[in-house]
N, C-alpha and C positions, 0 to 999 in steps of 0.2 A: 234695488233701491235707487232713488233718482237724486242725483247727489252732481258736483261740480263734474265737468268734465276735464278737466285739466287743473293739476295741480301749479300754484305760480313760487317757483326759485327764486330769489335776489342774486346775481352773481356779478358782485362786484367786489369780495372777498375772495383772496386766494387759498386761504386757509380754510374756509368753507364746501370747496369746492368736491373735496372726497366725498364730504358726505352728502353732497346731493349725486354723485354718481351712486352710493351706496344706496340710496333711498329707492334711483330708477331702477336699479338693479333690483331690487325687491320689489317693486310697482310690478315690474315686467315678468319677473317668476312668477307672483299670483297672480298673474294675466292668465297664466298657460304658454309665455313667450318661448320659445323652444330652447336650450340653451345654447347651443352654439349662434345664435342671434343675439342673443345677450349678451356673448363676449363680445360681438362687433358693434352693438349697443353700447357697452362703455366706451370702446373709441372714442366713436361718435361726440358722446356726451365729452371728454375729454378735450376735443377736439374744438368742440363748442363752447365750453369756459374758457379754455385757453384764448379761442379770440377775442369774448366779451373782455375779458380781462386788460389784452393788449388792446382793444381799438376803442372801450367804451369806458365810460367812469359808471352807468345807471343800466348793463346790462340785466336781462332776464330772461330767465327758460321758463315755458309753457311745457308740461308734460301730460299728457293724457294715455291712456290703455283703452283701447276699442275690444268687443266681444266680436264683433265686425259676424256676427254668421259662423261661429264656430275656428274661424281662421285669423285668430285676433295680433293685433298691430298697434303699434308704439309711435304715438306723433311726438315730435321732438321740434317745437317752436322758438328757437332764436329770437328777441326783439333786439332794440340799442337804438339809443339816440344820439350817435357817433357821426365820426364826420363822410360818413357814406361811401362807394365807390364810383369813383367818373365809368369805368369800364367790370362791370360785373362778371362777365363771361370769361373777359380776361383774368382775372384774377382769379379761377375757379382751373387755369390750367396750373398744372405743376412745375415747380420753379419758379412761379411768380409770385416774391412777396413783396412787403411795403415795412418788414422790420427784420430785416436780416436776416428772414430766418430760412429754414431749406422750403420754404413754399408747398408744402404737400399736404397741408390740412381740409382745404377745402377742397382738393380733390379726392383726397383719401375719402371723407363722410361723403362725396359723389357715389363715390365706389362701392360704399358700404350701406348705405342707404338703397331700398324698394322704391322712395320717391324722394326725391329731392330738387327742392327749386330755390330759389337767392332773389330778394329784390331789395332795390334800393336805391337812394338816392341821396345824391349831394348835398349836407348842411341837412338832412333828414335823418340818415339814419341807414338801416338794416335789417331785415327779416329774413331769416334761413327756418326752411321746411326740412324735417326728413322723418321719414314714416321707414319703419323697419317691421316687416311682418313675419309672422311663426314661420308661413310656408308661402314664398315669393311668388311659387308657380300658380299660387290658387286664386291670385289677383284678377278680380272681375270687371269688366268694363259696363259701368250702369247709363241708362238713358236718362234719369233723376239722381245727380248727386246732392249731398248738403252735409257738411259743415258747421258743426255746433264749436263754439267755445264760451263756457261757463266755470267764471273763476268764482271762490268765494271773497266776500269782504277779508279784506287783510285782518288778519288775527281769528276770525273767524277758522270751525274743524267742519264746517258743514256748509252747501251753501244754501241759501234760500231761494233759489233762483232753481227752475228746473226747464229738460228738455227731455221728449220721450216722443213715440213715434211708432205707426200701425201701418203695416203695409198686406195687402188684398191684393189679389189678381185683379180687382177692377179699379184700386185707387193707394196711395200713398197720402198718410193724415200724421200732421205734424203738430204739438204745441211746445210753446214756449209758455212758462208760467211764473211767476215773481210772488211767493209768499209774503205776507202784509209783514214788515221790519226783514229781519236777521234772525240767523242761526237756527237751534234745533226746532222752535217752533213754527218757523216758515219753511224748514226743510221736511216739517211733518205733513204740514196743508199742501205743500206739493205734492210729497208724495202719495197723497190720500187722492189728489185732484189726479195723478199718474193711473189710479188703481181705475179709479172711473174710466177715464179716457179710452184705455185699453177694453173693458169689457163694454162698453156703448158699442153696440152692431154697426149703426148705421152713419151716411155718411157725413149728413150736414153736420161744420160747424157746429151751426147757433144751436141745433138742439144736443150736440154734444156738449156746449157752454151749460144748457138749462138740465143736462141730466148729472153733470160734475159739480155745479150749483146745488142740489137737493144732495149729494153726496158729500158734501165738505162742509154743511152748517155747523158741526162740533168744532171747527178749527180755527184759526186765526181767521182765514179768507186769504183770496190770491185773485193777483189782475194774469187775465189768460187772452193770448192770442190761438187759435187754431186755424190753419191752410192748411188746407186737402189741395191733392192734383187729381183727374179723373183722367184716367192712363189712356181710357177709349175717346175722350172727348177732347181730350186735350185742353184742359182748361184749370185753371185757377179757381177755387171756392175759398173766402176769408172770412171772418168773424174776431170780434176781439173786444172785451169789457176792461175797462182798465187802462193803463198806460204803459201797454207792452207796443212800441211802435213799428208798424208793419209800411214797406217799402218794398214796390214791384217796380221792377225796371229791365227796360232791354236797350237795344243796339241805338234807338232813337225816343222812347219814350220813358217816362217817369212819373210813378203815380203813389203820393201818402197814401193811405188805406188808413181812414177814420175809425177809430173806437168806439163804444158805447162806454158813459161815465159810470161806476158801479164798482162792486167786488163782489167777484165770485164766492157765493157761499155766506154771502151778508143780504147784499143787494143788486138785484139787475133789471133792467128797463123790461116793459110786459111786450113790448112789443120791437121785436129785432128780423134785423135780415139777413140772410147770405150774401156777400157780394162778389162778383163774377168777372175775371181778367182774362182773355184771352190770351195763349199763352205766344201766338205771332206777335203779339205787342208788346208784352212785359215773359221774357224766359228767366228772370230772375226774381225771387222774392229775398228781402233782406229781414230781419225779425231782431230786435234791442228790446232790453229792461230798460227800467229806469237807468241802472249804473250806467249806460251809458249815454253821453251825450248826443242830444238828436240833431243837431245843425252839419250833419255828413256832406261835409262837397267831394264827388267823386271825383272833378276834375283836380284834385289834388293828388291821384293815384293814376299815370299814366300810364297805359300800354299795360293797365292791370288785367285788362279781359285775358290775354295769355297767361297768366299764371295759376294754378290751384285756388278755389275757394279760399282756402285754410288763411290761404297769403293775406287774401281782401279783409277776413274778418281779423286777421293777425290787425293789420295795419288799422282799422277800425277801433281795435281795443287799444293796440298804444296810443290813439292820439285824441281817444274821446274817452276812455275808461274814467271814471272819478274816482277811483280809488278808496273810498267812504261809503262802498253799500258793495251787493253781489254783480257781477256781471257778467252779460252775455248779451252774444253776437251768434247769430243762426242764419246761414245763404243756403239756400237752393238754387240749382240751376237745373234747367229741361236743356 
């Protein structure tokens, strides 16, 4: 089922705090997470209230479970709009704290953590990564990563918003899709627009839009972005009806990628294109719903090319999420 990819915590309550350990801890058993991971899983989470608590008034954990391939992993997403660190690195050694305390928290989740990265900045804020997997040794180095994160509307048990994904020996095809409103009923037209996506053979987009289109007319409707990569050609293929907003960018260029006006599964234009990015130009594509806000200046995020995707789309949802519908933030990189 195609559903939120990360559950969102409020941790800015101490007395709260058990029981969103207790919840990750049951997230991560019906993952398949191995147990002994899962005790150093609650560290972690441990670890990571205890800071929001001391350095933030409006912390919150992102928590998500990957099937990842059989070898599934636990992203553990920190945000806070706290008074940041001048020196990140430094404070990630042990013995160095800023509240008396014996300094060994962020190095411990260093330790305990498969992946873990720290960004931040002064009068901004903080985002701590750490991904904790079943089986550490089985961690694969891909030539296309990406990075989903889809929260639901707050109050919302479902989200309306979906991400799903078809990988071929000739190509990796991605979409992003936004059921028309909220809740069970936009999380059904996704996942009906999901069922489509998956059995479509071939590889364009736009005729994957016009076979998910004729499959989803029983249902509310959804605005759908879909990019393919073609692994042999090296290239970018995008399509997108609606106002799911799609953004390619690399080292030196930056390009919107236009939609067609419509909804899937109501109405769509008769005549559409594929459109084509070279991937030496643009090695990144970025993919938003509506929840989030589209005016992204990246020169706001310095020296972000070094960090994990997860960080970029982290930093993306705290500072443009609007909080009043579902949301999601999707990077690829080649």
């Amino acid at each position: 089922m195609v559903d939120a990819t990360h559950i969102s915590f409020i941790a800015d309550d101490r007395s709260y705090f058990s029981l969103i350990k207790k919840e990750i801890h049951r997230m991560a058993a019906d993952g398949g997470i191995a147990a002994a991971r899962i005790h150093e899983l609650d560290l972690i989470v441990a670890e990571m209230t205890s800071n929001l608590f001391k350095y933030s008034d409006d912390g919150e954990l992102l928590i998500g479970v990957f099937a990842n391939g059989g070898n599934p992993y636990v992203e553990l997403i920190s945000i806070d709009n706290g008074p940041g660190m001048i020196n990140p690195a430094r404070m990630m050694q042990d013995g160095v704290s800023t509240s008396n305390t014996l300094g060994h928290g962020l190095g411990s989740m260093r330790r305990l953590s498969d992946t873990f990265e720290l960004y931040s900045q002064i009068g901004w804020g903080t985002i701590v990564l750490s991904r904790v997997y079943s089986d550490a040794q089985k961690k694969m180095k891909k030539d296309l990563v990406f990075r989903p994160i889809v929260v639901s509307k707050p109050g919302e048990k479902t989200s309306g918003d979906g991400f799903v994904y078809k990988k071929t020996d000739k190509y990796l095809k991605i979409m992003l899709a936004d059921g028309l409103g909220h809740g069970p009923e936009a999380n059904f037209a996704v996942n009906e627009a999901a069922k489509a996506f998956k059995v479509f053979p071939d590889y364009s987009p736009i005729d994957t839009i016009r076979f998910i289109h004729n499959s989803i007319k029983k249902t509310r409707g959804a605005v759908v972005n879909i990019t393919a990569y073609d692994l042999q050609r090296k290239l970018w293929t995008s399509a997108g009806v609606g106002n799911i907003a799609a953004r390619f960018y690399g080292p030196v260029n930056l390009k919107n990628h236009m939609s067609y006006n419509g909804i899937v599964g109501h109405n769509i234009p008769n005549t559409m294109n594929d459109q084509e990015y070279r991937t030496e130009d643009y090695n990144h594509v970025m993919l938003c719903s509506d929840g989030i806000k589209t005016r992204i200046d990246m020169a706001r995020y310095p020296m972000m090319y070094r960090y994990d995707l997860t960080i970029l789309a982290a930093a993306i949802y705290k500072d443009h999420a609007r909080r009043n519908d579902d949301m999601s933030v999707l990077i690829a990189k080649v």
